[in-house]
C-alpha positions as CSV (number, residue, x, y, z in Angstrom):
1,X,0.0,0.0,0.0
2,X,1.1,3.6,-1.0
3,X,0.4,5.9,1.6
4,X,0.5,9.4,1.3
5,X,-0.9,12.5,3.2
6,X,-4.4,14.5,2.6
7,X,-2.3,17.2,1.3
8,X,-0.3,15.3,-1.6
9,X,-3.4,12.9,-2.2
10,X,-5.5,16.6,-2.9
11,X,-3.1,17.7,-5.4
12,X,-2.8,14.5,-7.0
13,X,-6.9,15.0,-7.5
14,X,-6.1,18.6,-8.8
15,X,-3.5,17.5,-10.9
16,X,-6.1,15.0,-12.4
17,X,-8.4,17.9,-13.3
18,X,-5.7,20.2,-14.6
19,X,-4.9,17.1,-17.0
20,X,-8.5,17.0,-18.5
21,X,-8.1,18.3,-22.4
22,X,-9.6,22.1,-22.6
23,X,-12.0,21.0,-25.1
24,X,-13.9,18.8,-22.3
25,X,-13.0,21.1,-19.2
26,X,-13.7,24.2,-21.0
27,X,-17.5,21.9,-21.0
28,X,-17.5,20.8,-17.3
29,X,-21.0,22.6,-16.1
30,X,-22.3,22.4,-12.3
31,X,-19.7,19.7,-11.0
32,X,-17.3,19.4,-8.2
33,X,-14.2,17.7,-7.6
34,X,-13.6,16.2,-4.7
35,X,-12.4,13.5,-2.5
36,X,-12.8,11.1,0.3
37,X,-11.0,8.4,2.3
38,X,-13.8,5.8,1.5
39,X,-17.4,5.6,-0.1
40,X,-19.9,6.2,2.6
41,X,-22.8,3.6,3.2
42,X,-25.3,5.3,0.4
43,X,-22.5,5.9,-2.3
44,X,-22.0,2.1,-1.6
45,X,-25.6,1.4,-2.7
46,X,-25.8,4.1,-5.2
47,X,-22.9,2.3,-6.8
48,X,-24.0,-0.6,-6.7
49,X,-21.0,-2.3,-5.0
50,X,-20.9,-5.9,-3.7
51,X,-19.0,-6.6,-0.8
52,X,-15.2,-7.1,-1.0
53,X,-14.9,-4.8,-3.9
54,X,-13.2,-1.1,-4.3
55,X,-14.6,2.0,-5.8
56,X,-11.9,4.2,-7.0
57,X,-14.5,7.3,-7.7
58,X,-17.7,8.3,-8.0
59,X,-20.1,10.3,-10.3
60,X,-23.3,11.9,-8.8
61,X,-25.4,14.2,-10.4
62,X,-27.1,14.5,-13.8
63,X,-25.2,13.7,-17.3
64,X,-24.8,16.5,-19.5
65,X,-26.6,14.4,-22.1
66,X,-29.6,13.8,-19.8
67,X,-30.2,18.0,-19.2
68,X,-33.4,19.4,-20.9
69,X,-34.1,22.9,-20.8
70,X,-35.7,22.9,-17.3
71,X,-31.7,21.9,-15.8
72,X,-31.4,24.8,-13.3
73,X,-31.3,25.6,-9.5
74,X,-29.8,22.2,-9.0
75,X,-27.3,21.4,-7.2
76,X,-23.7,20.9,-8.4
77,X,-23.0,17.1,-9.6
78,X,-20.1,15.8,-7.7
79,X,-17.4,13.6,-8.4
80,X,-15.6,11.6,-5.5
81,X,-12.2,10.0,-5.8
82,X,-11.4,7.7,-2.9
83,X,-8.3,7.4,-1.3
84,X,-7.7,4.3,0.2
85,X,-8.5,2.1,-2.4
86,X,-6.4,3.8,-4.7
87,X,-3.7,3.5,-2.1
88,X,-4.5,0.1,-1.3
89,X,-3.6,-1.1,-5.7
90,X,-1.1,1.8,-5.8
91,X,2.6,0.2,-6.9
92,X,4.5,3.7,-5.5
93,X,3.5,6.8,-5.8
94,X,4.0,7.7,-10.0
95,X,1.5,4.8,-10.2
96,X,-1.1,6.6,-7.5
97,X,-0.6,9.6,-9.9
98,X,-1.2,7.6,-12.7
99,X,-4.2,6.1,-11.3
100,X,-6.0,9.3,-9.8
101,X,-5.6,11.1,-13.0
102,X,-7.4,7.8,-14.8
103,X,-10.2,7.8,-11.8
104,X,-11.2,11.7,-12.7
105,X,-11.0,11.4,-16.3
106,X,-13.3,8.3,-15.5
107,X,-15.8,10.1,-13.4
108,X,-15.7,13.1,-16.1
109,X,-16.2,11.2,-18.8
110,X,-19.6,9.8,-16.9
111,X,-20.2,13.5,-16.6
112,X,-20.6,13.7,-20.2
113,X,-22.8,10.7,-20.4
114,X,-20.9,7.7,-21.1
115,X,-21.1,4.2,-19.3
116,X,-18.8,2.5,-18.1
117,X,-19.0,0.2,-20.9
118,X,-18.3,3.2,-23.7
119,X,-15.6,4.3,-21.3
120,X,-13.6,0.8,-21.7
121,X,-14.8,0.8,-25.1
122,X,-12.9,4.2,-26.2
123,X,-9.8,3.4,-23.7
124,X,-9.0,0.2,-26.0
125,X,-8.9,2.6,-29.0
């Protein structure tokens, strides 16, 4: 396990979002960035995850491709990246880089609508 502080794993998250290509970034509309250590009970179920498995990050909110014209007053979608389990796969600390930066661009791309099947799908390309 890689272990680093709050501090270094935050800019590792930043880092992640400064990495997103302008053409998508420039498009990032109500969402926010954050991170925890673990998923908490209801991202769990939200997710979906069965027992003995790790969630590297989370999307919550409303895909840009699911927004009709009545999208306002809502509250910002948020994307989680989770510590610990990244730590817990993590080789050294250029892989946790590596991975965080995968986990947002993840998370963003669900922002723009994608599954996580069209993720994998374009990643093979």
């Amino acid at each position: 396990m890689v272990e680093v502080s709050d501090e270094e794993f935050e800019s590792m998250v930043e880092a992640g979002v400064d990495a997103i290509p302008e053409r998508f970034a420039s498009r990032m509309e109500n969402v926010a960035v954050t991170w925890a250590s673990w998923p908490d009970f209801w991202q769990r179920v939200k997710s979906g995850l069965k027992p003995g498995r790790l969630l590297f990050g989370l999307y919550e909110g409303i895909p840009k491709t699911r927004r009709g014209n009545s999208y306002s007053g809502v509250l910002p979608d948020k994307i989680t990246i989770f510590k610990l389990p990244l730590q817990q796969v993590a080789r050294d600390q250029a892989h946790l880089r590596e991975l965080v930066k995968e986990t947002v661009w993840h998370e963003v791309a669900h922002h723009f609508g994608l599954d996580d099947h069209e993720i994998h799908r374009r990643q093979k390309r």
